[in-house]
OpenMM code with the backbone's topology and positions (N, CA, C; nanometers):
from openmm import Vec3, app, unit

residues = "UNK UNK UNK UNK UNK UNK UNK UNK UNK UNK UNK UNK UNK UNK UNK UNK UNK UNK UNK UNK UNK UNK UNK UNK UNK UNK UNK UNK UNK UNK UNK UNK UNK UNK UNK UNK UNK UNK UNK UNK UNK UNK UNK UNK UNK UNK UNK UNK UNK UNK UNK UNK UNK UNK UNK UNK UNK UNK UNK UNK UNK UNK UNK UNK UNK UNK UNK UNK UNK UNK UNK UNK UNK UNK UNK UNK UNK UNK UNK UNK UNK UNK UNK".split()
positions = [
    Vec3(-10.7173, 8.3484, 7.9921),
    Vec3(-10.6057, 8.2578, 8.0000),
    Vec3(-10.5755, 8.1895, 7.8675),
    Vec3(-10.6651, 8.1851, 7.7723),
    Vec3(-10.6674, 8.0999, 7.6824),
    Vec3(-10.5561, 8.1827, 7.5911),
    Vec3(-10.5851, 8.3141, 7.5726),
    Vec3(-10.5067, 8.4084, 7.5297),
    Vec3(-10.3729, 8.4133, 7.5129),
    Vec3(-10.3461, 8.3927, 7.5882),
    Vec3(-10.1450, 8.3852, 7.6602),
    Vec3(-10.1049, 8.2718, 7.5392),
    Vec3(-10.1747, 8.1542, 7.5691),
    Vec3(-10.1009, 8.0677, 7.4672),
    Vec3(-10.1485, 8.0522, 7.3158),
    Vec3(-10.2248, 8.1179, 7.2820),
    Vec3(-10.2366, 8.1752, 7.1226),
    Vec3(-10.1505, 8.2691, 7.1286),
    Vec3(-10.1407, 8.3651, 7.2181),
    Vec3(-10.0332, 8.4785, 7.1545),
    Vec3(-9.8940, 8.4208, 7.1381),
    Vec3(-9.8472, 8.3394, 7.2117),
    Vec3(-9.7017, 8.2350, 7.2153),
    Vec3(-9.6946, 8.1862, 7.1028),
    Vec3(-9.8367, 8.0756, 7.0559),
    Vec3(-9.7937, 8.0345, 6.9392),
    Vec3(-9.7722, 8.1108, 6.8228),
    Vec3(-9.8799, 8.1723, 6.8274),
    Vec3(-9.8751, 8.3286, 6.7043),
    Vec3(-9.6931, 8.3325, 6.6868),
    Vec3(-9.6622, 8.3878, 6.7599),
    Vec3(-9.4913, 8.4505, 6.7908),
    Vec3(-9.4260, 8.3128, 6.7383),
    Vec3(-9.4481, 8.1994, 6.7752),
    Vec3(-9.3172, 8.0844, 6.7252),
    Vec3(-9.3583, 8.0626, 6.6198),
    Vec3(-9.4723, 8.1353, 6.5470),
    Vec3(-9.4840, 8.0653, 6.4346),
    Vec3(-9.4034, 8.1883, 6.3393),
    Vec3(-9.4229, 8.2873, 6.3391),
    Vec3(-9.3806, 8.4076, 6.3056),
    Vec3(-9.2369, 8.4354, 6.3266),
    Vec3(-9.1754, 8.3823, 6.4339),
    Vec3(-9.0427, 8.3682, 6.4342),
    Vec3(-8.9691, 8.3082, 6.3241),
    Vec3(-9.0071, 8.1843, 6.2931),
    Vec3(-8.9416, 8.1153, 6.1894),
    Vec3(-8.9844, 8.1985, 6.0340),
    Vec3(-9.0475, 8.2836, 6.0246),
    Vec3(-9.0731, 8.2910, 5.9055),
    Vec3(-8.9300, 8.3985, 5.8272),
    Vec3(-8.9025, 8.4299, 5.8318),
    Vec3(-8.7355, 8.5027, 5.8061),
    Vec3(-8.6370, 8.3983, 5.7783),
    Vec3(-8.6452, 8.3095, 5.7776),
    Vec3(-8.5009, 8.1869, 5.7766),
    Vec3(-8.5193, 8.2461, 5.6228),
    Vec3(-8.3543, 8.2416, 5.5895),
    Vec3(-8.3324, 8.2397, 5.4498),
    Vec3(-8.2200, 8.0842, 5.4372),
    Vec3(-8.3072, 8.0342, 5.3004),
    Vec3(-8.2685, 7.9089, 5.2664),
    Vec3(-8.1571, 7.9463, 5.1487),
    Vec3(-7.9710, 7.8491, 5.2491),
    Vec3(-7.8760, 7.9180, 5.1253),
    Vec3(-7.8418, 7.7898, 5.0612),
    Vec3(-7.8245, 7.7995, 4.9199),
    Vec3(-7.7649, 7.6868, 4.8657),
    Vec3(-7.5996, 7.6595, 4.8748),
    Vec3(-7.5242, 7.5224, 4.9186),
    Vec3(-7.3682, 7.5403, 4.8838),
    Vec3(-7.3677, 7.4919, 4.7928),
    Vec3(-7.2572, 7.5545, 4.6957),
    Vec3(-7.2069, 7.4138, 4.5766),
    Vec3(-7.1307, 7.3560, 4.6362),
    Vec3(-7.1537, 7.2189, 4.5962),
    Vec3(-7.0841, 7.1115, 4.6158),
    Vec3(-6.9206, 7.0610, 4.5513),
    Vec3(-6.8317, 7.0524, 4.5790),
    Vec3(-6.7036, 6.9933, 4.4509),
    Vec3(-6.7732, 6.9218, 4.3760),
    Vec3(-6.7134, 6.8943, 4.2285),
    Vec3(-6.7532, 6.8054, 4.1693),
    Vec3(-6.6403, 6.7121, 4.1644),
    Vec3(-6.6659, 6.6051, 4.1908),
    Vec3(-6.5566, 6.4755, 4.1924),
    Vec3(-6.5588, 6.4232, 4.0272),
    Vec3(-6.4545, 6.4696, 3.9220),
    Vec3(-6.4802, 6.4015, 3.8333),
    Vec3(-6.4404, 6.2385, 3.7888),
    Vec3(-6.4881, 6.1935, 3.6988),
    Vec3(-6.4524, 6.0143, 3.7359),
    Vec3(-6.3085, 6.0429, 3.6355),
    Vec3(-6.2167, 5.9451, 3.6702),
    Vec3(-6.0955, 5.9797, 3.6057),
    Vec3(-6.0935, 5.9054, 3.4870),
    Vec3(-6.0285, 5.9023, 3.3730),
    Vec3(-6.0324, 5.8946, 3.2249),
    Vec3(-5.9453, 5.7521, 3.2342),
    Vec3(-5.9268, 5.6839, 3.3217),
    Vec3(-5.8905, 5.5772, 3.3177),
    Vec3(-5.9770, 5.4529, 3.3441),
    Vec3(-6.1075, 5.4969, 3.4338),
    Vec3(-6.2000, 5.4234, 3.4036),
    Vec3(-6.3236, 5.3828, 3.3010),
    Vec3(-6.3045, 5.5700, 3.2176),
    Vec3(-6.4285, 5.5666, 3.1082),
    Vec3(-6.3564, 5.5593, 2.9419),
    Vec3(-6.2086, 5.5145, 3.0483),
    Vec3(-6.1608, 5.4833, 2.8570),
    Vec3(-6.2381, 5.2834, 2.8177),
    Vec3(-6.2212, 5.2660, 2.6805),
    Vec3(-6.2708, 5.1289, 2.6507),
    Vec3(-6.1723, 5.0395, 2.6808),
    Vec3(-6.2364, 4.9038, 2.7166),
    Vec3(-6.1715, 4.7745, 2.7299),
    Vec3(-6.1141, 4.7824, 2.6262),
    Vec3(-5.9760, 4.6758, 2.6280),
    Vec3(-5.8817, 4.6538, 2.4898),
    Vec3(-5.9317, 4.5089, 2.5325),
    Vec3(-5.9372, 4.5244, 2.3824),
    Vec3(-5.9969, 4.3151, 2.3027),
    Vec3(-5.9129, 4.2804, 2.2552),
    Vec3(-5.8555, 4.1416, 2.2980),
    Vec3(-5.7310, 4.0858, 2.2760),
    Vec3(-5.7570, 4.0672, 2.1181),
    Vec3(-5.6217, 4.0497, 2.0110),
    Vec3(-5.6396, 4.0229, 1.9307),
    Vec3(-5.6692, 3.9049, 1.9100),
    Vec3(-5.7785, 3.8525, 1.8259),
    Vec3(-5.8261, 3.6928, 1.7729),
    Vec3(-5.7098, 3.6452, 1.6962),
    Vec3(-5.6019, 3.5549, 1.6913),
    Vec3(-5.4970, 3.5003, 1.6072),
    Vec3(-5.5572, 3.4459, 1.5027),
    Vec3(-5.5077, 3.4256, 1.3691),
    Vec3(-5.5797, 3.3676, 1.2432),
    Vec3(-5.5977, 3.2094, 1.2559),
    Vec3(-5.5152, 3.1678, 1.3378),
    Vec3(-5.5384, 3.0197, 1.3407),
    Vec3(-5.4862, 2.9998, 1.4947),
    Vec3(-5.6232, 2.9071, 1.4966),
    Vec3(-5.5980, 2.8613, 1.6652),
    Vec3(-5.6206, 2.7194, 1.6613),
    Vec3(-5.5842, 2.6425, 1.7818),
    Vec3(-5.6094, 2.5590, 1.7902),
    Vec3(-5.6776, 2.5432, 1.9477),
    Vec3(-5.7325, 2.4093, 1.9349),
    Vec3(-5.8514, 2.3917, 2.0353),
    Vec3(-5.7877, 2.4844, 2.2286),
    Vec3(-5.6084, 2.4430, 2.2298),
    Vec3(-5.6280, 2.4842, 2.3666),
    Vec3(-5.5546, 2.6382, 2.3247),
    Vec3(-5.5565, 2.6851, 2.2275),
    Vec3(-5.5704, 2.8550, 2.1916),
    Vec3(-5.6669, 2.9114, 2.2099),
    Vec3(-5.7741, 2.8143, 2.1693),
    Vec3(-5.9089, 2.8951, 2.2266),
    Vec3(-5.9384, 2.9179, 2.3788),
    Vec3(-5.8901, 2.8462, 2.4553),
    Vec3(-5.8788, 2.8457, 2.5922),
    Vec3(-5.8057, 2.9186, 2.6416),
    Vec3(-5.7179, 2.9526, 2.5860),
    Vec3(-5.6144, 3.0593, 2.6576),
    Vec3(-5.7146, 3.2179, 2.5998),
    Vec3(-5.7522, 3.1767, 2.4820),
    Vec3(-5.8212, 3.3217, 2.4380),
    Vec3(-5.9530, 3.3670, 2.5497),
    Vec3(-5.9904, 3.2775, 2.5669),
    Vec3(-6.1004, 3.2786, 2.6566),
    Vec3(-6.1034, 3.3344, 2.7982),
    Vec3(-5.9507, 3.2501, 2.8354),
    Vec3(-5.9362, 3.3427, 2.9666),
    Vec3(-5.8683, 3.4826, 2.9583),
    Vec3(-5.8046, 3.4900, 2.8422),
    Vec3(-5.7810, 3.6485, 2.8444),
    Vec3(-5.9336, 3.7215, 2.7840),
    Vec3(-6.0066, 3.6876, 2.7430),
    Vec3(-6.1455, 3.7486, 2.7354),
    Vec3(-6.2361, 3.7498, 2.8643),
    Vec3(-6.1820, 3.6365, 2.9780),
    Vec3(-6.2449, 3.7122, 3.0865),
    Vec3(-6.1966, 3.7991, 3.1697),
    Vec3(-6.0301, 3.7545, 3.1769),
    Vec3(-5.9840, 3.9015, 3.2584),
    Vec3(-5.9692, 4.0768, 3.1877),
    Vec3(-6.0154, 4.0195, 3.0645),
    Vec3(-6.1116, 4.1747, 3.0117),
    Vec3(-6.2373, 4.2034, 3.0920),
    Vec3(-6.2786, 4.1339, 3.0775),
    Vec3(-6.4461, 4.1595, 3.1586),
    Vec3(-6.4278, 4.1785, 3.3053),
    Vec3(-6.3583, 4.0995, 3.3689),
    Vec3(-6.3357, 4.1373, 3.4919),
    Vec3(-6.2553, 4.3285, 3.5110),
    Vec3(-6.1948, 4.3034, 3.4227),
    Vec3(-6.1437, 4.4756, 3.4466),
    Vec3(-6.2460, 4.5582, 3.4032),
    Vec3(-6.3033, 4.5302, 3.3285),
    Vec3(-6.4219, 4.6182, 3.3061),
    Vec3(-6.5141, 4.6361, 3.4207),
    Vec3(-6.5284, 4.5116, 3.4818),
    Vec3(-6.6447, 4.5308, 3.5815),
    Vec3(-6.5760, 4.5821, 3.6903),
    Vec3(-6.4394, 4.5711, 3.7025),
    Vec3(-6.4224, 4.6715, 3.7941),
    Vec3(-6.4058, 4.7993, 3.8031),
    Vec3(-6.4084, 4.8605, 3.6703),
    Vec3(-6.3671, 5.0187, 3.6617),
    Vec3(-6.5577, 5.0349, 3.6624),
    Vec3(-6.6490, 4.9339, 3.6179),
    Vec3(-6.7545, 5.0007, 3.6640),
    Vec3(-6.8074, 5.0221, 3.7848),
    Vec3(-6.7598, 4.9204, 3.8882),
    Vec3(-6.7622, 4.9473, 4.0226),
    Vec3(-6.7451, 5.0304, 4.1155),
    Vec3(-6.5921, 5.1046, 3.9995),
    Vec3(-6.5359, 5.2243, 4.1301),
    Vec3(-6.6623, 5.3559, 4.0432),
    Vec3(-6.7007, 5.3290, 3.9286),
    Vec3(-6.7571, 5.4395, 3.8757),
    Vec3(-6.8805, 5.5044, 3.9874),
    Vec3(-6.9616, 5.3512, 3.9976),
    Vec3(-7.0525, 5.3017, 4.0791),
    Vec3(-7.0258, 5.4337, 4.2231),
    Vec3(-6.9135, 5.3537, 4.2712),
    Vec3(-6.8689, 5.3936, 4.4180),
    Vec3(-6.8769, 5.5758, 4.4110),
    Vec3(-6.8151, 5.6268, 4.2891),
    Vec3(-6.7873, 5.7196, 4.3006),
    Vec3(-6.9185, 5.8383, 4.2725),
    Vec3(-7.0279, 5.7701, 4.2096),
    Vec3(-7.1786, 5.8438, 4.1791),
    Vec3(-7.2501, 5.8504, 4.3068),
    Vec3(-7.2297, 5.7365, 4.3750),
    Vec3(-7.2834, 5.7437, 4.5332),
    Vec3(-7.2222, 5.7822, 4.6371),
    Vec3(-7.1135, 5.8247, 4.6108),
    Vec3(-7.0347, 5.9346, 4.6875),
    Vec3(-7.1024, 6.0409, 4.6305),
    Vec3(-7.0941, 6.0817, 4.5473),
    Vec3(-7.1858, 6.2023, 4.4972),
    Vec3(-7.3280, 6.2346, 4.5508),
    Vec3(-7.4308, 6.1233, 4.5788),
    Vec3(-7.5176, 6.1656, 4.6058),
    Vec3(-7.5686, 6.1873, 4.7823),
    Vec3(-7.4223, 6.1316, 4.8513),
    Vec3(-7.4522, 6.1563, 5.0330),
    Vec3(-7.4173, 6.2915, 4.9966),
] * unit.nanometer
topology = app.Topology()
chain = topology.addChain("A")
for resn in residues:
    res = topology.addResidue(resn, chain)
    for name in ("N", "CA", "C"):
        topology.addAtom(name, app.Element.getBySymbol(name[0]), res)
């Protein structure tokens, strides 16, 4: 009796051995040239005054903010890549 179920397993194990493993390629999603072009840096004026610098400042952060967002979608778009 013992027999019967060694010979079963024998067979399911032997069954699986034939699988052929296929690779797909995947698309490649490339990142678009609008996010890996460079930030533009406002020009520095030759003479400023105290609330010039303030206005310079906030156009130096809504540089950074656009930057951090084209790195975000970059972000988004590498981890789409890897599901």
């Amino acid at each position: 009796m013992t027999v019967l179920p060694l010979m079963l397993l024998v067979l399911s194990l032997t069954g699986c051995g034939s699988t052929k493993t296929e690779y797909v390629s995947a698309p490649h999603v490339p990142i678009p040239a609008s996010l890996t072009a460079d930030c533009p840096i406002p020009d520095i004026p030759d003479k400023m005054t105290w609330g010039d610098i303030a206005e310079y400042n906030i156009e130096l952060m809504s540089v950074i903010k656009a930057c951090n967002l084209d790195k975000r979608a970059i972000r988004e778009i590498e981890a789409e890549r890897v599901k």
